[in-house]
C-alpha positions as CSV (number, residue, x, y, z in Angstrom):
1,X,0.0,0.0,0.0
2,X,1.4,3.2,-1.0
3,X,1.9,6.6,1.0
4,X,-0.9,7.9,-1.3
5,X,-3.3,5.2,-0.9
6,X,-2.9,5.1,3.0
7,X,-3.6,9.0,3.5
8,X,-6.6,9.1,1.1
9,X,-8.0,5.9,3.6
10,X,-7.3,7.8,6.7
11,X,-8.9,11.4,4.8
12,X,-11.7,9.0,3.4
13,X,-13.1,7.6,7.2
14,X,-12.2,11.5,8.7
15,X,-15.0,12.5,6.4
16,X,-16.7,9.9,7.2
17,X,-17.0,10.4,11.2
18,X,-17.3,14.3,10.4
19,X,-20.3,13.9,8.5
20,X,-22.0,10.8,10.7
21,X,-21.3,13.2,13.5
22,X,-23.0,15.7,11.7
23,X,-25.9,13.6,10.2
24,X,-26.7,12.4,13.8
25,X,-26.5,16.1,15.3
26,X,-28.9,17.7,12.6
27,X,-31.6,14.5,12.8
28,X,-31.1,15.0,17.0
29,X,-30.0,10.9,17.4
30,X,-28.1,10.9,20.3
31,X,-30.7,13.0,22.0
32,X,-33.7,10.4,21.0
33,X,-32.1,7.8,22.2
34,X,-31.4,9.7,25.7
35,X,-35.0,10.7,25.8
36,X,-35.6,7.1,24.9
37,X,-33.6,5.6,27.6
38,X,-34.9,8.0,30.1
39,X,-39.1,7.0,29.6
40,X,-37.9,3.5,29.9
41,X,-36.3,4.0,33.1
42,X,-38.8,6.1,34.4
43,X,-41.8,3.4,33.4
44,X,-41.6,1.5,36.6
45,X,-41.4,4.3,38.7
46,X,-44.6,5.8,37.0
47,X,-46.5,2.2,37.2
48,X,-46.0,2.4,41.3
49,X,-44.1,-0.8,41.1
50,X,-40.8,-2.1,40.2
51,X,-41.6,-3.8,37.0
52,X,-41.9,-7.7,38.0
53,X,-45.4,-8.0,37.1
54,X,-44.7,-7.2,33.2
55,X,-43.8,-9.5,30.8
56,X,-40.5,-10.9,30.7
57,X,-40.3,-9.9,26.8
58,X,-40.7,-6.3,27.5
59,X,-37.6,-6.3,30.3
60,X,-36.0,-7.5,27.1
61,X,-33.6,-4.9,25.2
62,X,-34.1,-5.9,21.5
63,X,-32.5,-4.0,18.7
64,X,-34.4,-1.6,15.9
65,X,-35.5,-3.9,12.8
66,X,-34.7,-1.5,10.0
């Protein structure tokens, strides 16, 4: 691998973090998913109990189907 090909790799993914950094800033990602996070935490509280009587699939962290 040449000098060349090695710098336009490292340019290439710095653009590419830049702009994912970026894209997820604009659309407000990270804070959805804190918001998110937050609501499920809070649920037991709010239901007066500590979340045994609920079914085991919602204690259950699944990821996004896209």
């Amino acid at each position: 691998m040449t000098q060349e090909q090695l710098t336009a790799i490292v340019f290439i993914v710095g653009i590419f973090l830049i702009l994912r950094e970026f894209i997820c800033w604009y659309w407000k990602q990270n804070r959805i998913v804190a918001l998110l996070e937050e609501i499920r935490d809070r649920l037991p509280q709010q239901a007066g109990d500590d979340g045994d009587d609920a079914p085991d699939e919602i204690h259950e962290r699944r990821e996004p189907h896209f």
